[in-house]
C-alpha positions as a printed Julia matrix, in Angstrom:
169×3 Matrix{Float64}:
 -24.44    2.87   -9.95
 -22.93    0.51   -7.13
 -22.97    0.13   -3.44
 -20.73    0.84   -0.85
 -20.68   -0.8     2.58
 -24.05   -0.33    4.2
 -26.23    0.03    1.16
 -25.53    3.6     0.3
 -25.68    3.67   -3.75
 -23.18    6.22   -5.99
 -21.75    6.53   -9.22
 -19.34    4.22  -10.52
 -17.01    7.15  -11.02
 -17.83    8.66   -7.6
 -14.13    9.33   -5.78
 -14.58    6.68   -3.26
 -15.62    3.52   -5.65
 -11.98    5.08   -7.87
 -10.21    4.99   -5.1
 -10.95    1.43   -4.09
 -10.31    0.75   -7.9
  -6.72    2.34   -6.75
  -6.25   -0.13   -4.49
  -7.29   -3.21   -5.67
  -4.8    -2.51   -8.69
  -1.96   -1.79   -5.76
  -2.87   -4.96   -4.01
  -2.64   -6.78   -7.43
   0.08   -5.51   -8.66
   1.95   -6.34   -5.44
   0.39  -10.03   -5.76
   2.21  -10.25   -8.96
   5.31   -9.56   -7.52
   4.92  -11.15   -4.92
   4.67  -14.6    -7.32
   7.77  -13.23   -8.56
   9.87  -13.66   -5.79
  10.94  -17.04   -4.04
  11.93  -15.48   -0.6
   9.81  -16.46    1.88
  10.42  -13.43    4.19
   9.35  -10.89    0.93
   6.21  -13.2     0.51
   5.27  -12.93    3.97
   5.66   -9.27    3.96
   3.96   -8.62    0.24
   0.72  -10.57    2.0
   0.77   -8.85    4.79
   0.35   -5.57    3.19
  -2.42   -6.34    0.75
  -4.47   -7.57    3.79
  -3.73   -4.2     5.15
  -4.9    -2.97    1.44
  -8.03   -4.69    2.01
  -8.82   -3.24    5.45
  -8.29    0.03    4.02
 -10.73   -0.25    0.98
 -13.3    -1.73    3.61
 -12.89    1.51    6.02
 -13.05    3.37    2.07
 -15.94    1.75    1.18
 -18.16    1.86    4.84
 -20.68    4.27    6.23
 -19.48    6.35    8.84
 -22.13    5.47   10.95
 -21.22    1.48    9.88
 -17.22    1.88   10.66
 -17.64    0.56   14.41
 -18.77   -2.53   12.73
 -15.82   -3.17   10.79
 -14.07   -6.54   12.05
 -10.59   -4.96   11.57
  -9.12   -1.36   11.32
  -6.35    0.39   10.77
  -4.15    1.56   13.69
  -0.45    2.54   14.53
   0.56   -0.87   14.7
   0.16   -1.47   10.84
   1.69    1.8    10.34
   5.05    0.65   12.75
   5.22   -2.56   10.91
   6.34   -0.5     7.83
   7.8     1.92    9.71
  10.04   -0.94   11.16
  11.14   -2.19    7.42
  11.47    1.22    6.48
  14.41    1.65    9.13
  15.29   -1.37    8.68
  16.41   -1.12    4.75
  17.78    2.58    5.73
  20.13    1.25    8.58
  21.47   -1.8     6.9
  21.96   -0.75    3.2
  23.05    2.12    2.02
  20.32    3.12   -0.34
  20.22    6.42   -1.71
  17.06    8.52   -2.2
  17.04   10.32   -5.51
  15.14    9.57   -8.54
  15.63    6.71  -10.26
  14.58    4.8   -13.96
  12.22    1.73  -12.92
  13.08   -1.07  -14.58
  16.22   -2.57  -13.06
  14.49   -6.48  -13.21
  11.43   -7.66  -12.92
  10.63   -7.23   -9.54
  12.14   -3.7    -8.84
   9.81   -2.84  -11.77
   6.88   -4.51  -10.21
   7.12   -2.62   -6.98
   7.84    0.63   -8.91
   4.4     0.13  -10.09
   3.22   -0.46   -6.84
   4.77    2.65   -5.7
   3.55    4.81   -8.05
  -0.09    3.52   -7.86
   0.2     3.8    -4.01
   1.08    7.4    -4.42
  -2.29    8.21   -7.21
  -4.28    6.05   -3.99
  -2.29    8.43   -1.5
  -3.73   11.62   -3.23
  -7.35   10.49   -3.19
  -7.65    9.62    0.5
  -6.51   12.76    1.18
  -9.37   13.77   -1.05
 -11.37   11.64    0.72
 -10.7    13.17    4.14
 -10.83   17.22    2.74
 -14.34   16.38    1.95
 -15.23   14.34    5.51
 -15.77   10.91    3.42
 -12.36    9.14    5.41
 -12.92    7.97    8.74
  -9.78    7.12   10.24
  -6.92    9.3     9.43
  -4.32    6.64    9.86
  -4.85    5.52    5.88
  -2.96    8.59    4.29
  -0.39    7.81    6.93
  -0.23    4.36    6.27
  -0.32    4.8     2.23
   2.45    7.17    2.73
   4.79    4.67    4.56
   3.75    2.25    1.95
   5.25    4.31   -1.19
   8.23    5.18    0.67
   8.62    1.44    1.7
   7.74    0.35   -1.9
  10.6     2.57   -3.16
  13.2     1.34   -0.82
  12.02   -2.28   -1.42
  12.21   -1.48   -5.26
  15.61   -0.16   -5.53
  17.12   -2.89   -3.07
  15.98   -5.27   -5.28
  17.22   -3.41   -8.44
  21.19   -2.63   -7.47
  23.85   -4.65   -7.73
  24.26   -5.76   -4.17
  20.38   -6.79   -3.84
  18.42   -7.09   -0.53
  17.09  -10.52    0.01
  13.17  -10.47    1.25
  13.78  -12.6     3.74
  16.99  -10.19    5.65
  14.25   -8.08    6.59
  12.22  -10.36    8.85
């Protein structure tokens, strides 16, 4: 058994405690790439979204009744940051959306991972909200903008003409 926010106890294996499991391994894998790259501008952005991560495993992990509490919260700002990047990368570099082999360096690996493990935490909020246990219903929003992000970030960094981090700030 553990507790979430507020005291309530559950199973270790009950959806919400797996889900924040999902996301701590998304926020560390992107930490790992993040060490990986020297850009200042991809740093910046990398540690920007695992503070978002951490928001969202807090709203995961509170009591409805608790959520007014929380210091911070989702919102359509965090969601229009990535939407911003997202646009960004599409405008500027003509990256093509089809599947792909992960693998392409280091990095573009990394944030493969990322992708994919955003996508597994994607599927459980949904969960999440079917079942009335998700508060704000901006996190499946925002996880979704994440993978699609993560992809575009993963196969700039993985083609022959490679995005630099810091062209998108």
């Amino acid at each position: 058994m553990t507790s979430l926010l507020g005291g309530r106890r559950v199973r270790k294996d009950h959806i919400i405690v797996r889900t924040c499991g999902q996301l701590d391994e998304l926020c560390s894998f992107l930490g790992l790439a993040k060490s990986l790259i020297s850009e200042r501008g991809g740093k910046k952005l990398l540690e920007s979204i695992q503070k978002d991560l951490y928001v969202i495993c807090s709203e995961v992990a509170c009591e409805k009744r608790l959520s007014g509490k929380l210091k911070q919260r989702i919102g359509r700002s965090h969601i229009k940051r990535l939407e911003d990047r997202i646009y960004d990368l599409e405008s500027r570099f003509k990256i093509r959306k089809c599947f792909t082999l992960p693998g392409e360096n280091s990095v573009s690996a990394l944030l493969d991972v990322a992708r994919a493990r955003c996508r597994s935490a994607e599927i459980n909020i949904v969960t999440l909200k079917k079942k009335k246990l998700l508060h704000n219903g901006l996190i499946p929003v925002y996880l979704n903008r994440l993978s699609d992000l993560l992809y575009l970030l993963s196969r700039s960094r993985g083609s022959a003409t490679s995005v630099k981090f810091d062209e998108l700030s």
